[in-house]
N, C-alpha and C positions, 0 to 999 in steps of 0.2 A: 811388738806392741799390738794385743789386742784385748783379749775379754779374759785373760786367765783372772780368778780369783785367786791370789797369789797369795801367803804368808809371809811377812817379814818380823825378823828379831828387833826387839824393841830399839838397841841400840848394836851401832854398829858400828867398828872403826875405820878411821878414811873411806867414809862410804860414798862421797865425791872425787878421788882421786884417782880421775881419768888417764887411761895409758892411751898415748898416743896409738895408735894402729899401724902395723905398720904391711902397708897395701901397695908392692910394686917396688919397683926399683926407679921406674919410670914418670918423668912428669914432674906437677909439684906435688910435697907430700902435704899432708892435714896441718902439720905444725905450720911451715912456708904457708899456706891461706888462712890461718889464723894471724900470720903477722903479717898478711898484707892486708889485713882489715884494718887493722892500724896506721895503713897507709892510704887507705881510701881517701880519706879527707883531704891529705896533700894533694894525692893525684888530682883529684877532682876542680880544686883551686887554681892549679898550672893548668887544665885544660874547661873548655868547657862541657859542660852536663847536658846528657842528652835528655830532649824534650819528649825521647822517646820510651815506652815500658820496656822490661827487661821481661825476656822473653824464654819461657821456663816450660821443657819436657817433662811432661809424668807419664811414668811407664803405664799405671793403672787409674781409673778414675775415682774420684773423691766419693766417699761412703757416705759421710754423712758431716756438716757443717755444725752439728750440737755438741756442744763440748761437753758434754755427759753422756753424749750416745756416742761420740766417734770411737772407735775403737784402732784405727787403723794409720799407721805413718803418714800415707799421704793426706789422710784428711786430718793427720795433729799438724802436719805444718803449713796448709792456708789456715787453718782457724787460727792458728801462731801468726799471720800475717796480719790479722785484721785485731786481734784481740790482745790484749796485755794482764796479766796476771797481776798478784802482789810483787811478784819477782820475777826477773827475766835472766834468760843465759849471755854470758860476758862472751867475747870471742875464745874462751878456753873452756868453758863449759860450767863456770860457776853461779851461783847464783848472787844478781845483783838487785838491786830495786827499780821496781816500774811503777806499777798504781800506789805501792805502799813506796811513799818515800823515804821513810823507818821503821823501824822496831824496838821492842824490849822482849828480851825473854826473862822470866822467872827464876829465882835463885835456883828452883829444884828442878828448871827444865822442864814443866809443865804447864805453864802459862806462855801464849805468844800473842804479844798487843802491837797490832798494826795500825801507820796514821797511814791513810790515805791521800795520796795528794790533794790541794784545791784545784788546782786545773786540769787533774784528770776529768775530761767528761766523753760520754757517748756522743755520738756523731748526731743524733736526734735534738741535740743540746742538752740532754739533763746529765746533769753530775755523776759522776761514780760513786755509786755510796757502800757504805758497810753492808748496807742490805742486802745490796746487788748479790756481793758474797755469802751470805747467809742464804740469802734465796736457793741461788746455784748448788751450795754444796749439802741445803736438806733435797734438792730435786736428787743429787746423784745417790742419796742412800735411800731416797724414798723408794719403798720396793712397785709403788704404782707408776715408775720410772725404769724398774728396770733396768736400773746403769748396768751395763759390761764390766764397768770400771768402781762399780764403787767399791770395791776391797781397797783400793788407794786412799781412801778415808778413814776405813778400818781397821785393817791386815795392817796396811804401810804408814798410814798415816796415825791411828792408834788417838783421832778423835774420840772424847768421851760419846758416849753413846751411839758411836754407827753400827757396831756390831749388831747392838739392840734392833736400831731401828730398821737396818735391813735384814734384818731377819724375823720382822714382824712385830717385836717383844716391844716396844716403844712408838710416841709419836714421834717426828718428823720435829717439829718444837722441844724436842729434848737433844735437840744434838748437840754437840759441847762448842759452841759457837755463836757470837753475841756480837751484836751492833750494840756496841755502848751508846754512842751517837752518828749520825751521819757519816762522819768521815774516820774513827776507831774501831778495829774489829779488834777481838777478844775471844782467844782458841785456848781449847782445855782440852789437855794430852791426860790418856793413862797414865803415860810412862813418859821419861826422857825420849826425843824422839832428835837423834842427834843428827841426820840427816833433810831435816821438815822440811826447812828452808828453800832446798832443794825440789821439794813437791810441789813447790809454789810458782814453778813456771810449767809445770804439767796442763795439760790441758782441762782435765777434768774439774781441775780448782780454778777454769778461769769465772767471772763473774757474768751474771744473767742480768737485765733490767727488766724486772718485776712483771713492771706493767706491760713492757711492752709485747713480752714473751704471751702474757695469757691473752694480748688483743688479735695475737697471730695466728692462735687456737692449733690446733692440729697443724698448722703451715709454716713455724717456726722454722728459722732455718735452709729455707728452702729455696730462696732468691733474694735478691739486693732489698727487696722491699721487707721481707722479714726478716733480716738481718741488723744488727745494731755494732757499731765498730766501735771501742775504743784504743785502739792500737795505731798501726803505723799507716796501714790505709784504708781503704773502705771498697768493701763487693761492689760491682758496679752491673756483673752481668754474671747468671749462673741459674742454672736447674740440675734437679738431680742427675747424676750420667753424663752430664756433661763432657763434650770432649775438649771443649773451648771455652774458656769463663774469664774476666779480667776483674783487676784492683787498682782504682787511683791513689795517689798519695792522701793522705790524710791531715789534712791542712789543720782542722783544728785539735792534734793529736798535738799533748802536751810537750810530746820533743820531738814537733813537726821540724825544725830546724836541723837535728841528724838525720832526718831523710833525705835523698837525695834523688832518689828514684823517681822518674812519674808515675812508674807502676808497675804491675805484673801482669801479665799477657801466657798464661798457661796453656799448654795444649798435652792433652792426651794423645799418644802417639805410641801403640806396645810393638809397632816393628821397627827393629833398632837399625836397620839401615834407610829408611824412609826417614826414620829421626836425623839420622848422621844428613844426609842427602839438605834437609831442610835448616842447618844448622850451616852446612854448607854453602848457600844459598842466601845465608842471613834470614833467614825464617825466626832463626832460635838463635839466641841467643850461650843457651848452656844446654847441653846433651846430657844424657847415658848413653855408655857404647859398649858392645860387650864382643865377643867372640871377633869375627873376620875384623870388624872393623876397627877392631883397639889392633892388631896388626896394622891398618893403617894408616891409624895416625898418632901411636906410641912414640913417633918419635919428635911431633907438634908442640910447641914451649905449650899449647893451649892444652894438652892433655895432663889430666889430672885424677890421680889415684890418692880415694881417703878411705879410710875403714867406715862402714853404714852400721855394723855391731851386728847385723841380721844373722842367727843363726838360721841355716837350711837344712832339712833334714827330712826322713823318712818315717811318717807315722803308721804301722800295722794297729789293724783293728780285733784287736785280743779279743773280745766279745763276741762282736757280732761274727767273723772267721775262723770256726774252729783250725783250720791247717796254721793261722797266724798265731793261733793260742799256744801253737809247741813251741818253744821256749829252742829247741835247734832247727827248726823252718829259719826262725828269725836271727839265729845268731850264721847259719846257712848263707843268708840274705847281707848281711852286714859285713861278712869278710869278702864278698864276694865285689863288694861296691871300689872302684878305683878311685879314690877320689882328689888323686893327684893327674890324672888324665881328663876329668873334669875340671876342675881350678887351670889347668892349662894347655889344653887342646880345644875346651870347648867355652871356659867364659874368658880367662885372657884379660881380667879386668883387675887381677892383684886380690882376688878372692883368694882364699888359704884352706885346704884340706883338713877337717876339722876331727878329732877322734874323742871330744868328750861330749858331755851332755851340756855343759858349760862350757859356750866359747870362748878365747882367751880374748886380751888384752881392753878388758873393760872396767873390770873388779879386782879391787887392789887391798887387799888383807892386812892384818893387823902390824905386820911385820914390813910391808912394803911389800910384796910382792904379787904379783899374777896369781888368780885362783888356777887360770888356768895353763900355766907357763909350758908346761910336759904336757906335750901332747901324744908321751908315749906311757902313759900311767896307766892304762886298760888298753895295751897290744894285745893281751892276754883271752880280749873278749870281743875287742873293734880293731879294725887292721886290713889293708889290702893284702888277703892270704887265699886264693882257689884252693890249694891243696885242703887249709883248713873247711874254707865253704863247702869245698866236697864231701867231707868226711860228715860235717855236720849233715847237710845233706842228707846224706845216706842212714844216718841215724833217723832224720825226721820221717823219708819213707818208710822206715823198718816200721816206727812207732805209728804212722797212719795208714798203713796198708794200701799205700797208692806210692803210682813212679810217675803220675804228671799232676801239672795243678798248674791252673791260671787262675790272676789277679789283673781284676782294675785297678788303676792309679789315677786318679784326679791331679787334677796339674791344672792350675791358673792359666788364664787365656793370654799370656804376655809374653814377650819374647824369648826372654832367657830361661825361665821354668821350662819352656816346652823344648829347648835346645838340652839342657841338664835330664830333662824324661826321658828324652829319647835314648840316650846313651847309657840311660841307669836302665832303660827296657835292654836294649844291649848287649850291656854286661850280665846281668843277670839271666836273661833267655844265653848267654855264649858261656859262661859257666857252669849252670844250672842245670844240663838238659833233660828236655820235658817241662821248664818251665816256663808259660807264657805271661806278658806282661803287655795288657792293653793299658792304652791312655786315655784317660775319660778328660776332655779341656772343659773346665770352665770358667766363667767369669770368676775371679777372685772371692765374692761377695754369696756366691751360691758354692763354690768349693768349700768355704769356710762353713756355713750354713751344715752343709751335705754334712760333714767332718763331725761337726758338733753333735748331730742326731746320730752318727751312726752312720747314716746311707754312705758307707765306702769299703772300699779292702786296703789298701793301701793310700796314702795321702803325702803328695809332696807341699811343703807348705815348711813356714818361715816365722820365727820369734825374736823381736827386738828390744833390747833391754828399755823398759821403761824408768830405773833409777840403777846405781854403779853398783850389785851386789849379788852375786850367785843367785841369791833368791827369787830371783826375776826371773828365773827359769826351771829351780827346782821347784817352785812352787807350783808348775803347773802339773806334775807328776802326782799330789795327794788326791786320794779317794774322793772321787767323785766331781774332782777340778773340771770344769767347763773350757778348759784347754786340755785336759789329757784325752785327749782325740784316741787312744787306745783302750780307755776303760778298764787300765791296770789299777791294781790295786794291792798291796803290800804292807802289812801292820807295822811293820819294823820302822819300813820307811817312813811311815803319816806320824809314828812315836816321834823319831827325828826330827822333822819338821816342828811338831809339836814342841819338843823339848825346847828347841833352837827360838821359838816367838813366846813361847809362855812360860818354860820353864828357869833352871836358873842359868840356863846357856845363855838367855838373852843379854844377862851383863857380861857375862864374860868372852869378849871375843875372840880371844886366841882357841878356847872350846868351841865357842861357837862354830868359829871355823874348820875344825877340824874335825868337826858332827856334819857340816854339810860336805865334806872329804867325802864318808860314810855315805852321808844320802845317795850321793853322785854316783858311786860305786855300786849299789844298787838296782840303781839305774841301768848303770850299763853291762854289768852282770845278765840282766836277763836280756836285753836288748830290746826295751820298751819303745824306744828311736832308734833308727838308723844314724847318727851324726853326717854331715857331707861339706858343710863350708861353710866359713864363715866370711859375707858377703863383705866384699868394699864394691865403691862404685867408682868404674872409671868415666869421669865427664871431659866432656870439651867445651871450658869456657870462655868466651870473647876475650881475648886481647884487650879489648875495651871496656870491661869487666871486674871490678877489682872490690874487694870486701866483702862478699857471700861467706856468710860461717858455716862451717860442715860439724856436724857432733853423731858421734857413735850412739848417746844415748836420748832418749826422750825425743827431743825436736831434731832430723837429720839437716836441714838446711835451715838457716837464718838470714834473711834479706832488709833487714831493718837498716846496718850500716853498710850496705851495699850501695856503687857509683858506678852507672854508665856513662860514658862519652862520647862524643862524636870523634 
């Protein structure tokens, strides 16, 4: 989940129909902590509620609290703490009703009329209105906004006039979106958009209050005070960077009565055994633990492995690197990578060795099945092979007239990135030789930055499905995408795509699907990415703990029907 401008097919089949993940042998799995959120409420009944916050590690710190500028996992799931959509995720990962407490869709699937609740209001007191919505989602196409995300309006969401208007061609007042009255909103779709539903507990769709937003001026977002909740609790303490920030219960949140929590008590913490240590201690409440320390306490009832959907992966900078521009440097580099000795030697956390460009068990096709089931469909081009990396190799010196070559690698300033660098410097300087591979650490927030402009040779770095559909991730590979961190570009492929959202692939999706087979293959034909894993998180949650929802896609944790106890 971040800033790709992505393309999605107008309509798309079971493009909700999440597969369980399956992360570990050990612990509980995703499906067990989705039904014990169902049992939260009994628990909670038989004992009492503790009067204290629930106490939550984040590996990296929160980017940004505007939910049209956030781009990044951890800041979609506090703005998901304090803020409520039209629609919210059910413990399975579907979409249920929050602000809007109905709908109608249109015969032809291009009309969607939302009531608002009467009791939804902001924490300021004033009501939640249609407008709120209409405000928000002309700010995220407004191009004087800048959204990351507004292709989720566009591309994915396939409202009348966003394309227009963020790309200039329109005002901001033409978007296909209407406050009929106070508490009615009224969306006009292109096309069928058979998944909408589901965009409506996205972040980018949550609602802004008007007013209060422009009295905040440039400081929106930025502390308790220019913050406005209508969700489960309210900001109580926070600035940007923050390593420590809290959330009280939200008393007059319209289903203040399913909460149960006093709050949330966040701390930034990216070294995972000082995490374990303070969890230990009862500091924390629920961890991440990754490498030495899932060794020791794999085998704690309180250890728990769920798939996060994060693909990780290795992006060469085709452009700006002519050595990364040879097409065998890069396929050199890709067989050369173990990425079963990573998954278990060094994170140990029920992450999975990943071989396509499309991680599996998130996207569920026409037929019922995994896009990405085989993950030996491209051994042919991705594989742990030295013999093959050598050979490659030796073609790419023949073709640059050089036998050594070193590359930077930017790596996130957090624990397990720079445990997974170090091993892929490693392997490839122990395979390679003549090949060096520095680590450049940075903050997450200036890696991605760097990445974007160009400033890199290599980039390790990570994409989370933001809806259940391939395209979530091939879309960042067309010309000129603000996530293709490699600055590839290939006509065949951008047709594909093309074909797949505007052409007549978009009704059909047994085609559909088997056009972005094609894309994928292209993909990893030249070896645009590295593939390496596809991440689960193993936590350790309180024993006294019970109802946290985990989801592979969009929002990765939910604490709304979450119970602590004494």
């Amino acid at each position: 989940m971040k800033n790709v401008k992505s393309v999605l097919a107008f309509a798309m089949a079971a493009a909700m129909a999440l597969a369980a993940t399956g992360c570990g042998s050990t612990g509980t799995s995703e499906s067990e902590s989705s039904a014990a959120t169902n049992e939260a409420a009994s628990t909670a009944s038989a004992t009492e509620v503790s009067s204290s916050p629930l106490n939550v590690m984040l590996e990296t710190p929160v980017q940004s609290l505007d939910p049209q500028i956030a781009t990044d996992g951890t800041s979609f799931e506090v703005i998901a703490d304090f803020t409520d959509g039209l629609m919210q995720m059910d413990a399975d990962g579907a979409a249920v009703p929050a602000c809007a407490e109905s709908y109608e869709v249109s015969e032809d699937g291009k009309t969607y009329t939302f009531h608002i609740r009467e009791d939804a209001n902001w924490s300021n007191g004033d009501p939640v209105t249609a407008s709120d919505f209409v405000f928000a989602w002309q700010r995220a196409v407004d191009p004087a906004t800048a959204s990351e995300y507004s292709y989720m309006l566009s591309d994915i969401g396939q409202i009348v006039n966003a394309a227009e208007i963020i790309a200039g061609e329109k005002d901001v007042s033409e978007l296909g979106v209407t406050a009929v009255d106070d508490k009615t909103l009224q969306v006009q779709l292109n096309v069928p958009v058979s998944y909408f539903l589901s965009l409506m507990y996205f972040p980018t769709y949550y609602p802004v209050n008007q007013a209060f937003y422009e009295s905040c001026g440039d400081t929106f977002a930025t502390s308790p005070e220019t913050t406005l909740s209508n969700g489960a609790f309210v900001l109580t303490s926070y600035e940007p960077a923050a390593t420590a920030f809290e959330l009280v219960k939200n008393d007059s949140y319209y289903d203040a009565d399913k909460v149960q929590l006093a709050g949330l008590n966040y701390q930034v913490i990216q070294d995972s055994q000082q995490a374990l240590m303070s969890y230990q201690t009862g500091a924390l409440d629920t961890t991440l633990v990754n490498g030495e320390q899932v060794d020791q306490v794999k085998d704690d009832p309180a250890f728990m492995s769920m798939g996060a959907g994060y693909l990780w992966y290795i992006s060469p900078n085709m452009k700006g690197v002519p050595e990364l521009a040879n097409v065998n440097m890069r396929l050199a580099m890709t067989f050369a990578l173990d990425r079963d000795a990573i998954c278990t030697d060094v994170l140990k956390d029920g992450s999975t060795p990943t071989y396509t460009a499309v991680p599996p068990q998130f996207a569920t096709g026409p037929d019922g099945s995994d896009f990405s089931a085989d993950q030996t469909k491209f051994s042919d081009v991705c594989a742990y092979d030295p013999d093959k990396a050598l050979s490659y190799y030796e073609a790419a010196k023949q073709e640059l007239g050089a036998d050594t070559f070193t590359f930077d690698m930017v790596v996130d300033a957090d624990d397990a990135p720079q445990k997974v660098a170090q091993v892929v410097k490693e392997q490839l300087e122990t395979t390679l030789p003549g090949m060096t591979i520095n680590l450049v650490i940075e903050p997450k927030k200036q890696r991605v930055e760097d990445m974007q402009n160009g400033n890199f040779e290599l980039g390790l770095t990570r994409w989370g499905p933001d809806y259940a559909d391939p395209m979530t991730y091939l879309g960042m590979w067309v010309t000129d995408n603000s996530n293709n961190y490699g600055f590839w570009s290939n006509a065949d492929y951008d047709a594909i795509i093309a074909e797949c959202s505007t052409g007549d692939l978009c009704t059909d999706p047994e085609g559909r699907w088997s056009a972005l087979y094609d894309a994928e293959q292209l993909v990893m034909n030249e070896a645009v990415i590295y593939p390496l894993y596809t991440q689960c998180n193993a936590e350790m949650v309180s024993p006294n703990v019970t109802g946290i929802e985990f989801h592979p896609v969009a929002l990765n944790r939910v604490y709304k029907n979450a119970v602590k106890v004494d």
